[in-house]
C-alpha positions in Angstrom: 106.4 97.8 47.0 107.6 94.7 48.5 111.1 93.4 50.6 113.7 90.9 48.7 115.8 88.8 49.6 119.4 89.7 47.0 121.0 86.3 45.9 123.8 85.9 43.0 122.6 85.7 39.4 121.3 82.5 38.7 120.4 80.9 42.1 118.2 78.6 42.6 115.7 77.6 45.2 115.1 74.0 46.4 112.4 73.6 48.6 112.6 70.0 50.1 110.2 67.5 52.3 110.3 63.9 52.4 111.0 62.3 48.9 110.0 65.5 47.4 112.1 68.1 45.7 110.6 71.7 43.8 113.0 73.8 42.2 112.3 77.6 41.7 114.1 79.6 38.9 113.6 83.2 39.5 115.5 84.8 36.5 113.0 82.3 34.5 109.8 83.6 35.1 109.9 82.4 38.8 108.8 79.1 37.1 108.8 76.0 38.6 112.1 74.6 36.9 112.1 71.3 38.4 109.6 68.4 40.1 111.3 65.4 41.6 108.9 62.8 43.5 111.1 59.3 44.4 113.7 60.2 42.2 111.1 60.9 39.2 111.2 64.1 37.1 108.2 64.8 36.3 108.5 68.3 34.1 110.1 68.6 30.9 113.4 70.7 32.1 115.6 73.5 31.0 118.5 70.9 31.3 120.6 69.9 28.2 119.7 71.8 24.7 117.7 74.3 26.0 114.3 74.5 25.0 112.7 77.9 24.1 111.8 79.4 27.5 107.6 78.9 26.4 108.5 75.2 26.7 109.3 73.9 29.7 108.8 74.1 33.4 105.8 75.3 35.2 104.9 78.7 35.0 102.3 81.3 35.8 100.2 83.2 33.5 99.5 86.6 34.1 97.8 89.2 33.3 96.4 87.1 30.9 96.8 83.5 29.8 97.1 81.6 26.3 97.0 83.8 23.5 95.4 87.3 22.4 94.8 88.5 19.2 97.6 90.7 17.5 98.6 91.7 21.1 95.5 94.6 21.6 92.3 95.0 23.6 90.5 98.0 24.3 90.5 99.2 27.8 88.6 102.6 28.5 88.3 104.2 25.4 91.9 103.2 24.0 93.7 101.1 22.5 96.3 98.7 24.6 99.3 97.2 22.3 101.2 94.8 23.5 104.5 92.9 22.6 104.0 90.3 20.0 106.0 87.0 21.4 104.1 84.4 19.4 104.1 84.8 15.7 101.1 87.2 15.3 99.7 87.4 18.9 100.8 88.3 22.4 100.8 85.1 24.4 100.4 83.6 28.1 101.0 87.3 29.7 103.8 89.5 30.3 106.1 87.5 33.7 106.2 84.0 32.5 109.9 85.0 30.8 110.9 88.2 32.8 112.8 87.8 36.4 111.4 87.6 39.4 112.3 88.7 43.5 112.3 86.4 46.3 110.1 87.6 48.9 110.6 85.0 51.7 111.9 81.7 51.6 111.9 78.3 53.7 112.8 75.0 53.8 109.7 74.1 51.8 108.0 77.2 51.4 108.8 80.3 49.0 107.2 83.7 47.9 108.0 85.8 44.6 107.3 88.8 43.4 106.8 90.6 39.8 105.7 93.7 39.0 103.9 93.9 35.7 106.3 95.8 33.2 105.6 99.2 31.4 104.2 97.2 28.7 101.3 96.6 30.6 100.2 100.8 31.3 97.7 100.0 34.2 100.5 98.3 36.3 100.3 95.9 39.3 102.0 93.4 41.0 102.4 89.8 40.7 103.1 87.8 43.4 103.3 83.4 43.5 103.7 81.5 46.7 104.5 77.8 46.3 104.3 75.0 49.8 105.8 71.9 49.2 104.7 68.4 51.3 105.7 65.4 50.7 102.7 64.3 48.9 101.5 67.4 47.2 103.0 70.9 45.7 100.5 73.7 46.2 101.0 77.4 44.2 99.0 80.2 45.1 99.2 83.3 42.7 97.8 86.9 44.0 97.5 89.8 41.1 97.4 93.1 42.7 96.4 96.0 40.2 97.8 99.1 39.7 95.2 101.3 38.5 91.6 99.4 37.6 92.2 96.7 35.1 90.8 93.5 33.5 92.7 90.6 34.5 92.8 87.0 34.2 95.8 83.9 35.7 96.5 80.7 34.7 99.5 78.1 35.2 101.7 76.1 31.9 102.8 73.3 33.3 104.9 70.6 31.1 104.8 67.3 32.3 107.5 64.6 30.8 106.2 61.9 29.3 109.3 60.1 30.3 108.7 57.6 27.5 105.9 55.8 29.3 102.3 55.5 28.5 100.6 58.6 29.4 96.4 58.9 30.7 94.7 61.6 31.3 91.2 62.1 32.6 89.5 65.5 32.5 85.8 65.8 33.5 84.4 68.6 31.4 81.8 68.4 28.4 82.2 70.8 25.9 85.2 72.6 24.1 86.0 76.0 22.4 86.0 76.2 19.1 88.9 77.8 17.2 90.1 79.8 14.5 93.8 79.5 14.1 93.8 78.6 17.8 91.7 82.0 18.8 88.2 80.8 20.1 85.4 82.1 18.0 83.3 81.9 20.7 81.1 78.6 20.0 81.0 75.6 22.3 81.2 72.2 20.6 80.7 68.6 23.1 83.6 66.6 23.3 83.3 63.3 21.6 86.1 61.0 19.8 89.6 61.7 20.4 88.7 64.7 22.7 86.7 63.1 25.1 88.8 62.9 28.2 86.4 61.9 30.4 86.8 58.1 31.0 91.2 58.9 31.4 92.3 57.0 28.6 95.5 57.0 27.7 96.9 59.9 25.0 98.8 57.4 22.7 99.4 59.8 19.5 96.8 62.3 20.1 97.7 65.4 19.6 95.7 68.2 21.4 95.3 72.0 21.4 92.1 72.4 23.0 90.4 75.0 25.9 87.7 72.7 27.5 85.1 74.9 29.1 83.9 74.3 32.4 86.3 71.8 33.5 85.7 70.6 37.3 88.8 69.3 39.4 90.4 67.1 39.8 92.6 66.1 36.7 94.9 62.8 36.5 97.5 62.4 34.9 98.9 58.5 34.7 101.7 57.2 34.2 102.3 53.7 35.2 104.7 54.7 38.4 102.8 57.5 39.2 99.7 58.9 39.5 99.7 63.0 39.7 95.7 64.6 41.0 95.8 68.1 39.5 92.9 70.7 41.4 92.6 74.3 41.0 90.7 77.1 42.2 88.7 79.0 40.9 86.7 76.2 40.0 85.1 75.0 37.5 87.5 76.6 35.1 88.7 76.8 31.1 91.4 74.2 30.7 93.5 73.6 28.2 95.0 70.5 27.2 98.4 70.6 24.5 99.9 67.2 23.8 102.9 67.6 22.0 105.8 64.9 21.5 107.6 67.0 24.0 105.2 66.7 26.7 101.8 66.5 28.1 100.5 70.2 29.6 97.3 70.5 31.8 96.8 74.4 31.9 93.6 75.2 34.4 92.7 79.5 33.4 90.7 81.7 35.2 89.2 83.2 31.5 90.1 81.7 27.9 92.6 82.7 25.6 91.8 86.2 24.1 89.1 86.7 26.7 90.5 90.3 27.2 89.7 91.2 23.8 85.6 90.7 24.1 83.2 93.2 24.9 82.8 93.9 28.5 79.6 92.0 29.3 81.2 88.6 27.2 84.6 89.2 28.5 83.3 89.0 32.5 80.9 86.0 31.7 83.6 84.2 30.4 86.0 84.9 33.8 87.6 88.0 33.3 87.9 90.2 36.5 87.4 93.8 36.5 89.8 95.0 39.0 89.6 98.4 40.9 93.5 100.0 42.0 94.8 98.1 44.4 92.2 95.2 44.1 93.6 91.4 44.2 92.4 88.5 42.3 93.7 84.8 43.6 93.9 81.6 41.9 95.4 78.3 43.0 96.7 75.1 41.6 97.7 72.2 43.6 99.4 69.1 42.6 99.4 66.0 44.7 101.4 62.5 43.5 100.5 59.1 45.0 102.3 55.8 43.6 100.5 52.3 42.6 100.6 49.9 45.7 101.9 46.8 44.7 100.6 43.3 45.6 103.1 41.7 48.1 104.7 38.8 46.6 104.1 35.3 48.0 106.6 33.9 50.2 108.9 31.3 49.2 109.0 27.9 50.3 107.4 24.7 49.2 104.1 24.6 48.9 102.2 21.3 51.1 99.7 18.8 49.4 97.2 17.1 51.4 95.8 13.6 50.6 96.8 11.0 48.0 
């Protein structure tokens, strides 16, 4: 299926350019484990009291993202069950907390590989590439189908709010409406508290919410740093969670419980119907800049002219 590279349990991989550092964890759902830009974290980690594996990091969603209702859809006639992992419902897909292979690896650069597990009865492979540069952090995810399957990607990042004020702009118009966080399928306009549009910062909002056609780029602010979020396919659902613990910008391909419509609702609302052996690609990139600051006047004393 694919060539890996064998390291010891636990292993991690840095990938390093100037003032830049990504760190891959490949037992832990080949998530991006760690973010460092000038000596700034900017992920909640798996450092310390470990969180629960859902909450941290930044990690790939696949073959579906966010959740879906009591873990089942229909696929040809019968009925697909899958794992419960959140409370009632199956959530954010079946490789964000299994291990993954190392395809090929660089100084900045890395591929890894997943196949889907027997959970998933169509099978298929996963595979995320991430490039590193010392201004931006660019993952590419490719999901190869086994035999002819509905499919859908999406990445969970967690950003730290490292006890700063926190912004966030997001240009998109409307939202999904929700039933115990499972869209119903109705489209509200943002306004109040959910209108991201003008970047304002979060303060104590607390968020859940898929916002539908959402074009990039994102922002996220914090005073040090600015981080530019763009993803492709484009424009796309994305969701926006605000917990105390963090601040996560999650661009899918197809909302949460998309697999669970009816054919024609489920491909207008970005599933892809995949043949065996067909690949669907989605990208998210990340680029950081910092605030230029205004040179400071130099010292000395100052002349007056005239009386």
């Amino acid at each position: 299926m694919f060539e890996v590279i064998t390291y010891p349990p636990g292993h991690m991989l840095v990938l390093e350019t100037t003032d830049a550092r990504a760190t891959i964890d490949p037992a832990a759902g080949g998530r991006l484990a760690s973010l460092v830009v000038a000596g700034r974290e900017l992920l909640v980690t798996g450092g310390g009291p470990a969180p629960r594996p859902i909450a941290w990091g930044c990690y790939l969603m696949a073959p579906w993202p966010g959740r879906l209702k009591g873990g089942r859809f229909t696929w040809h006639g019968r009925t697909i069950e899958l794992p419960r992992t959140h409370g009632r419902h199956a959530i954010h897909g079946l490789v964000w907390d299994r291990p993954w292979e190392v395809v090929e690896t660089e100084r900045a650069r890395a591929t890894l590989a997943c196949p889907l597990p027997p959970d998933w009865p169509m099978g298929g492979v996963v595979r995320q590439a991430f490039e590193l540069t010392p201004h931006g952090l660019r993952m590419t995810a490719t999901l190869t189908a086994g035999d002819a399957m509905p499919a859908a990607l999406g990445w969970h990042p967690w950003f730290a709010r490292r006890g700063l004020p926190v912004a966030v702009r997001l240009d998109a118009d409307a939202w999904l409406e929700t039933d115990r966080l499972i869209p119903t399928g109705v489209q509200l306009p943002v306004t109040g508290h959910l209108d991201l549009r003008a970047g304002g910062q979060l303060g104590r909002r607390r968020l859940d919410h898929a916002y539908v056609g959402a074009a990039p780029p994102a922002t996220l602010q914090w005073p040090d740093l600015r981080l530019t979020l763009a993803w492709e396919p484009a424009p796309s659902i994305v969701v926006v969670h605000t917990p105390a613990s963090g601040v996560c910008i999650e661009p899918l391909t197809a909302p949460p419980n998309a697999l669970a419509l009816p054919e024609p609702d489920a491909r207008a609302a970005g599933v892809r119907f995949l043949a065996a052996g067909e690949t669907m690609t989605a990208s998210l990139q990340l680029a950081w800049a910092m605030p230029t600051r205004p040179a400071r006047p130099k010292s000395g004393r100052s002349s007056r002219i005239g009386p």
